[in-house]
N, C-alpha and C positions, 0 to 999 in steps of 0.2 A: 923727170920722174920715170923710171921703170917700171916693167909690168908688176913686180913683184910690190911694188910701193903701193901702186893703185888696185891692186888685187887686197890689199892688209884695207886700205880705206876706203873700200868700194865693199870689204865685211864689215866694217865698223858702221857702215851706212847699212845696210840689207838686216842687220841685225836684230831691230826691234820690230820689223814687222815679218818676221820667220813664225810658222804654223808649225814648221818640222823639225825638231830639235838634231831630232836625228840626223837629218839630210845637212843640217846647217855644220857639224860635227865636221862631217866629208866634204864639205865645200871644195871645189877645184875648178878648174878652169869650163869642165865640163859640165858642173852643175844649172841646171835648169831651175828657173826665180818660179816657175809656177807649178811645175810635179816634181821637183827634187824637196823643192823649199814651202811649198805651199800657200806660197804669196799671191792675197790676192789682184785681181785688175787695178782697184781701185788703189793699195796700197804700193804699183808697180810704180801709178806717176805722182807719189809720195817719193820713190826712192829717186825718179829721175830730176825730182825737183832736187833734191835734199844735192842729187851729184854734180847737176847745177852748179850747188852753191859752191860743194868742197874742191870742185876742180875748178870754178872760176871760167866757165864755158854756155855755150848756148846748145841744146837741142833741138834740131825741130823735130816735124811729127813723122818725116819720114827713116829718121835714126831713131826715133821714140818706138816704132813698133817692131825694130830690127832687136832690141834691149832686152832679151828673149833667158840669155842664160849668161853667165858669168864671162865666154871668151867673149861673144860679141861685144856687150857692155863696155869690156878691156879696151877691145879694138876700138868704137867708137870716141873712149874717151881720148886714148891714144891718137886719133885723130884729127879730133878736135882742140887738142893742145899745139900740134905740130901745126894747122890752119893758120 
């Protein structure tokens, strides 16, 4: 899977718990999950659960608090496949 695959279903996942319609609009590599998009803490490990499931991977807690804005996420999950 390339970046651009996991970037289309890592927004299908971020999706429903977006506060900033606007921000979500602009989404890019460099969007931040918590002052771009206005997600909150508790809805952060809704989404790492939820990317868990769709990429079929494990996170622990020290990739969990790296999971900050859209590249890192990328790169993480990218990682974590390649493992």
């Amino acid at each position: 899977m390339n970046k651009e695959e996991i970037i289309q279903k890592l927004t299908t996942i971020v999706k429903p718990y977006v506060q900033n319609e606007e921000g979500f609009k602009n989404i890019s590599e460099e969007t931040d999950f918590i002052n771009d998009l206005e997600i909150n803490s508790a809805n952060l490990v809704d989404i790492i659960l939820d990317v868990e499931d769709a990429f079929d991977i494990h996170i622990d807690n020290d990739s969990m608090e790296k999971m900050l804005s859209v590249k890192a996420t990328v790169a993480i999950i990218q990682d974590k496949m390649n493992a």
